[in-house]
N, C-alpha and C positions, 0 to 999 in steps of 0.2 A: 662798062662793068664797074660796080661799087667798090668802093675802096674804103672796107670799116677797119679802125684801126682805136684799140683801149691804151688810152695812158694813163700811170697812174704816178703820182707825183707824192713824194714825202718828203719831209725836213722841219728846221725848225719856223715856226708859224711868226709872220709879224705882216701888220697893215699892207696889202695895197697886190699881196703875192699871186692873189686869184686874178686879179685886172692885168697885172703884167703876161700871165699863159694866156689869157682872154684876146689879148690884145696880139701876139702875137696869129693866132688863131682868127684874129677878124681881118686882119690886113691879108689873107687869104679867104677871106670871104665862107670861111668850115662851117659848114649845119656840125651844131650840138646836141644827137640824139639822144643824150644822158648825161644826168653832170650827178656827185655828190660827194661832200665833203663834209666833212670832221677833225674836230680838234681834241686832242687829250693831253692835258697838261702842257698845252707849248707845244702841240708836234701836230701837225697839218698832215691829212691823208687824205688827197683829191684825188678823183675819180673822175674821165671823162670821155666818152663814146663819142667818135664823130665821124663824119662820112666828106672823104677828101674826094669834092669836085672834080668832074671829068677833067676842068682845064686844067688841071693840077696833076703834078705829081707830087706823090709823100717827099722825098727827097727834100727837097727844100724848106718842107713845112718842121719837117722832123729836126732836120739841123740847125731851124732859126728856135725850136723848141729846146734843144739839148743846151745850143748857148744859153738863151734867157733861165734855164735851172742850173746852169754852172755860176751865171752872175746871182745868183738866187740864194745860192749854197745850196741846191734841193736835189733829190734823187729824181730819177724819172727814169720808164719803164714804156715800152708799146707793145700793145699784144695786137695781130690782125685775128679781126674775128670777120669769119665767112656770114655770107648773106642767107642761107641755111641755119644759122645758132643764129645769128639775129632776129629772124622769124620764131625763131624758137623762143625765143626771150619773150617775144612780144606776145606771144602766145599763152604763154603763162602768167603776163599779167594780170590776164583773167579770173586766176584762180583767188578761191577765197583769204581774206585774210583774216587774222587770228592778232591778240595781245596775249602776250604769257608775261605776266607781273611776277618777280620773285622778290619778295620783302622778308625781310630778318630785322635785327638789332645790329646785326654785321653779316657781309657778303662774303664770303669763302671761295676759294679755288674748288672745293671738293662741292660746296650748291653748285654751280658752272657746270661743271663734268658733270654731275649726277642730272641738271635739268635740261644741258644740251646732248647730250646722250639718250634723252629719252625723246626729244623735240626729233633728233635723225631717225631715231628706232621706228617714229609713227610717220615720216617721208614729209617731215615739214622742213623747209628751205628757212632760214633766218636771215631776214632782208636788212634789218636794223637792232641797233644795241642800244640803247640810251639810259644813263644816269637819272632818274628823274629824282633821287635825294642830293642833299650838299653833302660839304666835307666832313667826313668820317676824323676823330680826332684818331691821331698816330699812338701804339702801346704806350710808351710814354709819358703823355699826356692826360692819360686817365680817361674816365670818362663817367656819366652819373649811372648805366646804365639803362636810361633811357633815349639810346641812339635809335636814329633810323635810316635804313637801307634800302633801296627801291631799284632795280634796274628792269626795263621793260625790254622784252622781247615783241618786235614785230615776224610776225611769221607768214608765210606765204603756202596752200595746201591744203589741204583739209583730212584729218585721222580717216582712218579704214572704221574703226571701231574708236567713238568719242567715247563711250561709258569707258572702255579697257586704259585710254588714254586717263582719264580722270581718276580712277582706282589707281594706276602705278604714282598717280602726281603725288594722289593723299599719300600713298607708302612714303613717299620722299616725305613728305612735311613729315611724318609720324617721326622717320626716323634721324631725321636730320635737325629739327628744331625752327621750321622756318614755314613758308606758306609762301604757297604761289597760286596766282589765278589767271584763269584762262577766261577770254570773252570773246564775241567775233568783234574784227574793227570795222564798225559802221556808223554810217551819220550821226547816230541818237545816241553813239559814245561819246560824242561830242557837243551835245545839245542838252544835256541833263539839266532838269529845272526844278524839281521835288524830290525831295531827300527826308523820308518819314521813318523814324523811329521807336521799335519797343524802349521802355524804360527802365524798370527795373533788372538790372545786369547787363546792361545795355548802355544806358545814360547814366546809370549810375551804378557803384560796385554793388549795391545790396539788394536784397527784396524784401520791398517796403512791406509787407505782410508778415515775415518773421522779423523785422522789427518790431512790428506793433504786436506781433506775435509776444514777444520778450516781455512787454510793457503789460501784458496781461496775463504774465504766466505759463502759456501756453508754447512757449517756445521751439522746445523739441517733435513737439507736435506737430507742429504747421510746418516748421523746416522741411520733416520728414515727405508730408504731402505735397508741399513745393517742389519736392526735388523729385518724385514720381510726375508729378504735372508735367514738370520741364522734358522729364524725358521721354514725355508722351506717351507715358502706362496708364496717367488716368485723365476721365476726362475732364477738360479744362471747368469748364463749367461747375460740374458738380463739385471738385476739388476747392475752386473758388469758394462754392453757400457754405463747406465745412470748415476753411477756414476763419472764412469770416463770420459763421458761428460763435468761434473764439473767444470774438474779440466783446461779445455782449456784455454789457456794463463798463468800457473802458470809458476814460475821462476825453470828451474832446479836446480841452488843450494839452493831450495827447500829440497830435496828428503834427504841432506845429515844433514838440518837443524832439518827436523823429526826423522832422524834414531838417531842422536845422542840424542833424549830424551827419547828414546823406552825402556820402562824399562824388563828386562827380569823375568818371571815369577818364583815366587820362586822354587826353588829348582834347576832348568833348570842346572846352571854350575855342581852342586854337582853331578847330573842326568849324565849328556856328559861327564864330566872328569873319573868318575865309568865305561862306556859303552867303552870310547875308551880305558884304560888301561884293558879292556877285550877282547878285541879288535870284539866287533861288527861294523857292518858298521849301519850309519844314515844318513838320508835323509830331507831332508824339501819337502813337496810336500802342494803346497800351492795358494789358489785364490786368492792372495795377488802379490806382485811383485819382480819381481827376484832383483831389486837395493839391497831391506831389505833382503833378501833372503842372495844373499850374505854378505853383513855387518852381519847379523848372524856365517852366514858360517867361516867366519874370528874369532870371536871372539870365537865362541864355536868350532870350528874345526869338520865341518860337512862336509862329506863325498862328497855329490849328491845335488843340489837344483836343483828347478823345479817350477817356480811361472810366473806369466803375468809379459810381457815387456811393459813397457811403451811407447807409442811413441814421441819424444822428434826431433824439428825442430827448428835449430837455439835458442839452449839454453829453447826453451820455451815445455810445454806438448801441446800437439794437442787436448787433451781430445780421444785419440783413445789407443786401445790396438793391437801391434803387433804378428801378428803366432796367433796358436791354443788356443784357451783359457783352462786355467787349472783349471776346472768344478769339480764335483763329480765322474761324469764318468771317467776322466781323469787322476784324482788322484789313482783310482783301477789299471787303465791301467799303470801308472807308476811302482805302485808299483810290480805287476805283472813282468813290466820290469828288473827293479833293481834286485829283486831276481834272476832271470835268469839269468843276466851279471853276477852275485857274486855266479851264484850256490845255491842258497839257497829255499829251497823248501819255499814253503808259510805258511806250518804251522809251519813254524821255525820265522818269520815275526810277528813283533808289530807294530799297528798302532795307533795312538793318535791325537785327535780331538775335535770340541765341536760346530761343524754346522753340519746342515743338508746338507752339499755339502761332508761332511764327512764320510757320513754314508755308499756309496761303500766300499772304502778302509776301513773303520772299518770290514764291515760283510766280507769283505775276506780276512784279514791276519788272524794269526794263535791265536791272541792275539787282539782283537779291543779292546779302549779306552776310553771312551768320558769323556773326560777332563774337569770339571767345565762345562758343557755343558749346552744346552738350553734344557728343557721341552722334545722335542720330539726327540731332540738324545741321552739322558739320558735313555728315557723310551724302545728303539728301541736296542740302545748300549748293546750287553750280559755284559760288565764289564762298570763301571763309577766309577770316584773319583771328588769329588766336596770338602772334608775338607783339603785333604793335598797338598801339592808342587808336581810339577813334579816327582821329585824325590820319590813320593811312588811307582812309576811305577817299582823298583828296587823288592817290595817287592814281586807285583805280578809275578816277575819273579823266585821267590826263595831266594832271596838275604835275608841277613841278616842286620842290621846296620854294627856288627862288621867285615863283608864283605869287606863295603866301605870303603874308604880313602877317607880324606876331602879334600879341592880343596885348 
C-alpha cells in the first residue's frame, strides 16, 4: 500500500537548505512526486509530495526530517494524503490553464480581494503567484509616479461563462483604477516574435492629422472627426479623404515641423530596445502617414511601416491621399502579411491599438492589445492596458522587470 505523505517546510532561506531535505530524502531512496518552492523576501516555502517506499517506514524518514529542520531553524509540517486525492490531483492537471495579469502604478490589498474573489466565484484554482515587477519604492521614499506593478496569476479551470467572466473583470478595472488581463497559457505565449503597432495614440501621444490639422487651420474640425473615427461612428475611410481634405495647400516642411514635436509615448523606447535585443521583428501598421511612420521607424528601429501617403505637388499637400488606404481591414491584411514573409504563425503575433480601425488586427493576432483605448475597443479588446506605459506590454508577454535592460 502507498504511503503519500505532504511536507511543507518554512523558515528563513539561505544557500544549500533544499540539498540538506533532499539529501536526507535520497539516503531513503523517496520518489519525489512534486516539489515547489518560493521565496519572499528571505523566507523559504517548500513544498514536497513523495511516496515512501514499501521497504520503508515513515517513522524514521520523518524523524531524520524533523532533526535536519531543527538544525535548519526551519518549521516543517506532514500531511498524509490518500491514493484517491492523489488521483484526483493528477487528474486535474489536465484542465486548462489561464494567466490573469493584474497591473497598476501600485498593487493593493483591496485589487487582491476584489480579483481573487472573483477568480473563486468563476471555480478557478490558483496554482501560482508571481511578482513579475521590481521593487515598489516604500511611502517614504516618494516616487515620480511612474511606478509599475505587475503580479501574474496562474490559474487552473476554465469560466462556465468567459464573456460574464470578462464583464465583471472590466467592472473591476473601471472601478478600482487598474487593468487586469486574462489569456490562456499556451506554447505561443511563450514564443511571440512580431509585435505590430497602430501609431498615432498608440506610439505616440497625438494624432498626427490634428496636428497638421492646427498648422492649417482646421483644427477643431479634424479633432472633432478624429474622435468619431476613433470611436467607430464613422467610417474610417471616408473620415480620412475629409480630413485630409483639410490640409490642401499646406507647406510641406510642414510635416517635418510636426514630427519633431511628436512626443513618444511612455515606455515606447524601453518597450523597442527590450524587443529588438530579443530579436522580435515590429511593424507600424497605421491610418496615420508613412512621412511619421518612418521618422518613428528611425528613431526606434522598427522593422516594416505601412501608413497613408500623402499626396504632395510642388512642395505643397493636395489634401488627397496616395494608393490604398491603410483602413482596419487593411491593417489585418498586413499583418497577416508580415507574418508570412518572416515565417511566423499568427498566434505567435502581438498586436497593439486603441481605435476602432484597430479592432481587425487586434482580434487576429495571437495577443491583441488596446492600448489606453476608447470605450468600445477597450470593451471588444480580449486584453487592454489603460494605467501603464507601452512597456507593460513586456509583462503580458512573460517578461519579468529583471528581464529587461534599460535603454
Amino acid at each position: 500500500m502507498h504511503e503519500l505523505l505532504l511536507i511543507n517546510i518554512s523558515g528563513p532561506d539561505k544557500p544549500g537548505l533544499t540539498s540538506k531535505i533532499t539529501e536526507v530524502l535520497a539516503r531513503y531512496n523517496v520518489p519525489v512526486l512534486d516539489i515547489g518552492q518560493s521565496v519572499i523576501h528571505n523566507h523559504l516555502s517548500l513544498g514536497m509530495l513523495i511516496e515512501v517506499p514499501k521497504a520503508s517506514a515513515s517513522a524514521p524518514i520523518l524523524k531524520d526530517l524533523l532533526f535536519t529542520a531543527h538544525t535548519l531553524k526551519l518549521e516543517i509540517e506532514f500531511s498524509p494524503i490518500s491514493t484517491r486525492d492523489y488521483h484526483k490531483w493528477v487528474g486535474e492537471q489536465g484542465k486548462p490553464r489561464y494567466l490573469l495579469s493584474l497591473l497598476g502604478r501600485k498593487i493593493t490589498s483591496e485589487h487582491l480581494e476584489r480579483v481573487t474573489t472573483l477568480v473563486a466565484s468563476h471555480g478557478f484554482n490558483i496554482d501560482t503567484i508571481n511578482r513579475l515587477s521590481g521593487r515598489l519604492p516604500l511611502k517614504d521614499e516618494g516616487d515620480s509616479g511612474k511606478t509599475k506593478a505587475c503580479i501574474e496569476f496562474s490559474l487552473r479551470g476554465a469560466p462556465a461563462n468567459e464573456e460574464q467572466f470578462r464583464t465583471e473583470m472590466l467592472a473591476i478595472t473601471d472601478s478600482l483604477g487598474i487593468d487586469i488581463a486574462f489569456q490562456e497559457d499556451n506554447i505561443f505565449r511563450r514564443t511571440r516574435r512580431l509585435v505590430v503597432f497602430d501609431m498615432d495614440s498608440t506610439l505616440i501621444t497625438s494624432e498626427v492629422i490634428d496636428e497638421l490639422a492646427k498648422e492649417a487651420g482646421s483644427g477643431e474640425l479634424v479633432a472633432a472627426i478624429t474622435e468619431q473615427a476613433m470611436r467607430g461612428e464613422l467610417d474610417f475611410t471616408e473620415s480620412l479623404k475629409k480630413r485630409v481634405g483639410t490640409l490642401a495647400g499646406l507647406e510641406e516642411s510642414t510635416l517635418q515641423k510636426v514630427a519633431e514635436r511628436l512626443q513618444l509615448t511612455e515606455g515606447a523606447e524601453h518597450l523597442f530596445y527590450n524587443l529588438h535585443r530579443l530579436g522580435f521583428k515590429t511593424a507600424i501598421l497605421s491610418g496615420g502617414f508613412t512621412y511619421f511612420g518612418r521618422y518613428l521607424q528611425k528613431k526606434l528601429n522598427i522593422d516594416y511601416v505601412f501608413a497613408n501617403e500623402l499626396e504632395i505637388v510642388d512642395g505643397k499637400m493636395t489634401g488627397n491621399v496616395i494608393g490604398q488606404v491603410v483602413d482596419g481591414k487593411r491593417k489585418a491584411e498586413l499583418l497577416e502579411q508580415i507574418a508570412a514573409t518572416e515565417n511566423i504563425r499568427l498566434e505567435q503575433t502581438v498586436a497593439v491599438g486603441d481605435g476602432a480601425n484597430d479592432l481587425p488586427m487586434l482580434g487576429k493576432a495571437g495577443l491583441g492589445i488596446a492600448f489606453r483605448a476608447k470605450p468600445i475597443v477597450r470593451e471588444t479588446a480580449k486584453q487592454a492596458i489603460s494605467t501603464l506605459g507601452l512597456d507593460a506590454i513586456l509583462y503580458l508577454m512573460g517578461f519579468r522587470d529583471r528581464d529587461a535592460l534599460a535603454v
